[in-house]
C-alpha positions as CSV (number, residue, x, y, z in Angstrom):
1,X,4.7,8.0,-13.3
2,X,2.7,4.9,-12.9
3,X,6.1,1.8,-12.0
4,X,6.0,-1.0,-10.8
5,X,8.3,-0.8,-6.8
6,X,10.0,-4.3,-6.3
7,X,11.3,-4.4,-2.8
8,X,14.2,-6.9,-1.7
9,X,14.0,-7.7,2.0
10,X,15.9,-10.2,4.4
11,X,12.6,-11.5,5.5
12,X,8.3,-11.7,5.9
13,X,8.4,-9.5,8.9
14,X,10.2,-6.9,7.0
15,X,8.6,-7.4,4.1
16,X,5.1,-6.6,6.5
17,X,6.8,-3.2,7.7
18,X,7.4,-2.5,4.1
19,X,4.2,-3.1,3.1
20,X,3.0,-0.5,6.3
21,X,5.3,2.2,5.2
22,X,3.8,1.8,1.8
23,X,0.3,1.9,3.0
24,X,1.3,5.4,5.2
25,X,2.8,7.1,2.2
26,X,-0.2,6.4,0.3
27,X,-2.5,8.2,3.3
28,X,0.0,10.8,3.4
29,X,0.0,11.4,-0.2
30,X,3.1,11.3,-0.8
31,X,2.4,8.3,-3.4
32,X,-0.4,6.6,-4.9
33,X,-0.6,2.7,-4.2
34,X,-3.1,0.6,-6.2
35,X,-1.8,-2.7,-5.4
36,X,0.7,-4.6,-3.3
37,X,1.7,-8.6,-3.4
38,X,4.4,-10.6,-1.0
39,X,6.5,-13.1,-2.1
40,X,9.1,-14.9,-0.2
41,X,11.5,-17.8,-1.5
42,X,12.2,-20.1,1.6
43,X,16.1,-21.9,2.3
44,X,14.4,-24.9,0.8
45,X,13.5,-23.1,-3.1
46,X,9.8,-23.2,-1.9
47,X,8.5,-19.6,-3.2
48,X,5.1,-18.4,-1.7
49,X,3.3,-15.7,-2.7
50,X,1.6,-14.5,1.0
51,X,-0.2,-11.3,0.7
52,X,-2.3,-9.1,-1.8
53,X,-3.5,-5.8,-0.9
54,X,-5.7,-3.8,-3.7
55,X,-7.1,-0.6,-4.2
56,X,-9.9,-2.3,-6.6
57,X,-7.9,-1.7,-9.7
58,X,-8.3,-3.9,-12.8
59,X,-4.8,-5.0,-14.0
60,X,-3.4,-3.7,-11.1
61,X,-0.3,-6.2,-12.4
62,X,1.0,-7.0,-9.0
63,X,0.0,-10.6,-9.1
64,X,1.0,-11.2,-12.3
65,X,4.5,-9.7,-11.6
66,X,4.8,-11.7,-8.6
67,X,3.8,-14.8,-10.6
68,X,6.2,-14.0,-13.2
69,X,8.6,-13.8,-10.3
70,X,8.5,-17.6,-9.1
71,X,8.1,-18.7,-12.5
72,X,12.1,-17.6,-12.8
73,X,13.0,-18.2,-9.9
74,X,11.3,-21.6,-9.8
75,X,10.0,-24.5,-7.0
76,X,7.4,-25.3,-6.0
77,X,4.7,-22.6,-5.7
78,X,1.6,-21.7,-3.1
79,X,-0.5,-19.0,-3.6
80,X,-2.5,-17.5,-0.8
81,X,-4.5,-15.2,-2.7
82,X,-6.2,-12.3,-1.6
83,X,-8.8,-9.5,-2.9
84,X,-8.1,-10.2,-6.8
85,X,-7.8,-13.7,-6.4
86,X,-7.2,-15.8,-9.7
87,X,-3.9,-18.3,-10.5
88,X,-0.5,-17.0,-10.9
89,X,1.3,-18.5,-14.0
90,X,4.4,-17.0,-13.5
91,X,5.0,-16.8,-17.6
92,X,6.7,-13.9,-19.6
93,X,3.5,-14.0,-21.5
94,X,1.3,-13.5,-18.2
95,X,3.5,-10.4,-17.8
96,X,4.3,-8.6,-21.2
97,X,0.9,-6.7,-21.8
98,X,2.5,-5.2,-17.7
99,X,4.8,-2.9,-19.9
100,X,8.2,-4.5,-18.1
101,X,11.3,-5.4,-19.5
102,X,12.9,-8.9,-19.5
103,X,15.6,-7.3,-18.2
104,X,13.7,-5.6,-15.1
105,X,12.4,-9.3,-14.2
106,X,16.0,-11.1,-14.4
107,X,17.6,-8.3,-12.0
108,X,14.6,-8.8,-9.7
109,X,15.0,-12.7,-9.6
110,X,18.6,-12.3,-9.5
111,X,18.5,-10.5,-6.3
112,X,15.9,-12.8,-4.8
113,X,17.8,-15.3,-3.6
114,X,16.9,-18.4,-1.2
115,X,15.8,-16.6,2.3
116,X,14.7,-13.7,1.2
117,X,11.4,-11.7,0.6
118,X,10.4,-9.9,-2.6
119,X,7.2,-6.9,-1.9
120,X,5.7,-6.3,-5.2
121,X,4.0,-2.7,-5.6
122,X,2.3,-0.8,-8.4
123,X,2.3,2.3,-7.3
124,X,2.1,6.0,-8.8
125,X,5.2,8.4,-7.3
126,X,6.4,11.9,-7.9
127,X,9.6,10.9,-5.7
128,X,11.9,7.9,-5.3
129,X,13.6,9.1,-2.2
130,X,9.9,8.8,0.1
131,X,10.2,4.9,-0.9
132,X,14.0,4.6,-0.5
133,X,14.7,6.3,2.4
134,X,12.1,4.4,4.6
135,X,13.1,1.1,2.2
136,X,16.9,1.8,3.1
137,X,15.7,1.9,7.1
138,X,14.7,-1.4,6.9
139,X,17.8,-2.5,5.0
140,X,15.5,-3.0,1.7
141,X,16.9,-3.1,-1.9
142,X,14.3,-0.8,-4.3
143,X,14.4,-1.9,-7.9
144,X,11.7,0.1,-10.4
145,X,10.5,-0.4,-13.6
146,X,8.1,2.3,-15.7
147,X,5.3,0.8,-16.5
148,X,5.9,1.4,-20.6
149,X,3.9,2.0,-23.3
150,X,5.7,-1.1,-25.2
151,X,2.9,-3.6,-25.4
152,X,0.3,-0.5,-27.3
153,X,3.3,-0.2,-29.6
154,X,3.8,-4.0,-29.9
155,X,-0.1,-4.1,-31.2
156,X,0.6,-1.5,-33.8
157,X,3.3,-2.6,-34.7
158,X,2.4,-6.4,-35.4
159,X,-0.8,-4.8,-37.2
160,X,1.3,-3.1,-39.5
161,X,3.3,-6.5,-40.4
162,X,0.2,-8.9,-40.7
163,X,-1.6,-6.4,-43.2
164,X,2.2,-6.0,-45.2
165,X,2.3,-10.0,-45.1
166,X,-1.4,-10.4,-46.3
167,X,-0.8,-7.9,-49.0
168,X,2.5,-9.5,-50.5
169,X,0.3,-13.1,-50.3
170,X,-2.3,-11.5,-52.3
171,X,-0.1,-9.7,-54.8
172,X,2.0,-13.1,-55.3
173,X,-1.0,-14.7,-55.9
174,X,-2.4,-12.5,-58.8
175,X,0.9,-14.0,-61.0
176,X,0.6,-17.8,-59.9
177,X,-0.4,-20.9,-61.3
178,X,-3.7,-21.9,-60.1
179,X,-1.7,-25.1,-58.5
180,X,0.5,-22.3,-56.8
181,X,-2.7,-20.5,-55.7
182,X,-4.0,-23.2,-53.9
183,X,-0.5,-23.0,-51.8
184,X,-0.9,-19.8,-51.3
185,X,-4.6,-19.2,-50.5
186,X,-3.4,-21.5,-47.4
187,X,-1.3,-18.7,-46.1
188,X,-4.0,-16.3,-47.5
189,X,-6.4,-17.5,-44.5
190,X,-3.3,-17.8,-41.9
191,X,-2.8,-14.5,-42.3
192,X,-6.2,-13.2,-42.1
193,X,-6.2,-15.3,-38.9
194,X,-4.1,-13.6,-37.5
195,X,-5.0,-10.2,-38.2
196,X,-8.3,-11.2,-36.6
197,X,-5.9,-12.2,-34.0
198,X,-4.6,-9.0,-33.4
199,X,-7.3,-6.4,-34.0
200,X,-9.2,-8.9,-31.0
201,X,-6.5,-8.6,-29.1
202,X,-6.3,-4.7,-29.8
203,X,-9.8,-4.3,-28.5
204,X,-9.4,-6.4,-25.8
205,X,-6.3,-4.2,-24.5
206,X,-8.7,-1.0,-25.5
207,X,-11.2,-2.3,-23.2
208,X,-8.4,-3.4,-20.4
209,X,-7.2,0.6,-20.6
210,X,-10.0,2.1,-20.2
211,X,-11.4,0.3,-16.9
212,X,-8.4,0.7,-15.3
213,X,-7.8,3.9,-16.4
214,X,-11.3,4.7,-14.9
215,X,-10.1,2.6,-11.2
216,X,-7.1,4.5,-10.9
217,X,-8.6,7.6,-11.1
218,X,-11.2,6.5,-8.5
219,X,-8.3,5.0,-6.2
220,X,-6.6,9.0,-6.9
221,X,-10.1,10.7,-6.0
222,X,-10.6,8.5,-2.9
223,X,-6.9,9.6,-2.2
224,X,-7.6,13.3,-2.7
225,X,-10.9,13.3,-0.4
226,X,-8.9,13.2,2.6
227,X,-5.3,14.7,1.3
228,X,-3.7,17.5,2.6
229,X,-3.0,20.8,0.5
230,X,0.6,20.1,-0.6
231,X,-0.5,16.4,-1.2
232,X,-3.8,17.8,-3.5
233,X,-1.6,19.4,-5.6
234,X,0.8,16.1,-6.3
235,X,-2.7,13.8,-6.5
236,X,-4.0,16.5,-8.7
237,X,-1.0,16.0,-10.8
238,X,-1.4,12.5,-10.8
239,X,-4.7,12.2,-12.3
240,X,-3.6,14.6,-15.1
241,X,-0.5,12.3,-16.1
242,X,-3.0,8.8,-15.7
243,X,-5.4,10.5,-18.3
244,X,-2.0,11.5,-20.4
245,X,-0.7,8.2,-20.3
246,X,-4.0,6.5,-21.1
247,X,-4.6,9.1,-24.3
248,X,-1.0,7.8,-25.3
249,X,-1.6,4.1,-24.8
250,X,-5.5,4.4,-26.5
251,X,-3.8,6.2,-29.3
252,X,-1.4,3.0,-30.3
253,X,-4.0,0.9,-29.9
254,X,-6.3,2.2,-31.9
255,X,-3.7,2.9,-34.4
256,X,-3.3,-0.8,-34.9
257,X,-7.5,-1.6,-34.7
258,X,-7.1,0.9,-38.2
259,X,-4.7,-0.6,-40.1
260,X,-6.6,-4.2,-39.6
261,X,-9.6,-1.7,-40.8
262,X,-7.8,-0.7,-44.1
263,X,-7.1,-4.4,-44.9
264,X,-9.5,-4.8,-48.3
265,X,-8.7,-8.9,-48.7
């Protein structure tokens, strides 16, 4: 439920009306918006990233997605940042913990081309057609991405290949010469090093879920304070699949934080 929108507009002024209609769906209900960023690349390759909107929600991803977003397109870059502030590398690292496809971010940067306007939302929606009907009326091009659980599964699964390398290193090592060991005691610490790596990285992400699992559900509260019935019911809905999704996403991390925990080297 929880995607990241990309909107392809002709220009800013569209790209502004885009952003209202997106603001009014999320008063209406009809969608849940927890961050918003502009980005426009001029005639001259210039790209600027103009606008940030926020519903206080740590990891939101919208600037990072937007950064990512000039770093393929490339030129020169300025950044006027608003609420979350902070510098936009525009890297496929910056973006991979987002849970987006490479794919996704080359079929966004194809279709910004020189001119146009790029509105960058993460959003939570029960329906596509509320965003592409109102999307379509101002001649917009609506491109999605799920926001996927790959980057939980990445962590488990790299844990699960550091301890299987660190425990072929040891068991090679019981058979060597003691010249051979000293070779192989230098991958011996590499590879704990890097386990360390990965089980900080794994509580990091734990940590990085569970705050903005806890501002979403804020951001859906705040929402559902002032909803109307039909739109309760879809909010309601919302917070139920946010606490799903982060029980999923918790659950492959902290598969991966116990196989570094099993590791007896």
């Amino acid at each position: 439920m929880n995607k990241f929108v990309v909107v392809i507009l002709s220009n800013e002024a569209k790209a502004n009306e885009a952003a209202d209609v997106l603001h009014s769906l999320h008063r209406n209900g009809s969608l849940t918006l927890y961050g918003l960023a502009i980005a426009r690349k001029a005639d001259d390759g210039d790209v600027t990233v103009v606008e940030q909107h926020s519903e206080g929600v740590p990891g939101a991803g919208v600037g990072a997605l937007a950064g990512a977003l000039v770093g393929l397109i490339g030129g020169p870059v300025t950044a006027l940042l608003g609420a979350a502030g902070g510098a936009w590398i525009g890297t496929w690292r910056d973006v991979e913990h987002l849970g987006i496809s490479a794919e996704f971010l080359d079929e966004v940067a194809n279709a910004l081309a020189p001119g146009v306007t790029a509105l960058v939302a993460d959003v939570s929606e029960d329906r596509v057609a509320f965003v592409d009907e109102q999307m379509e009326r101002l001649g917009g091009v609506v491109l999605r991405e799920w926001q996927s659980e790959l980057p939980e599964m990445r962590l488990a699964t790299e844990a699960a290949a550091r301890k299987t390398e660190l425990e072929h290193l040891v068991a090679e090592r019981r058979d060597a010469t003691p010249k051979r060991q000293e070779v192989i005691d230098v991958h011996i610490d590499k590879a704990k090093a890097r386990l360390r790596q990965t089980a900080e990285q794994a509580s990091a992400k734990l940590d990085e879920l569970d705050a903005s699992t806890e501002a979403r559900i804020d951001a859906l509260r705040r929402q559902l304070d002032s909803a109307g019935a039909t739109a309760r019911a879809a909010i309601e809905r919302r917070i139920d699949e946010t606490r799903r999704q982060h029980d999923r996403r918790a659950a492959l991390v902290r598969q991966a934080l116990r196989i570094v925990d099993e590791v007896r080297v």
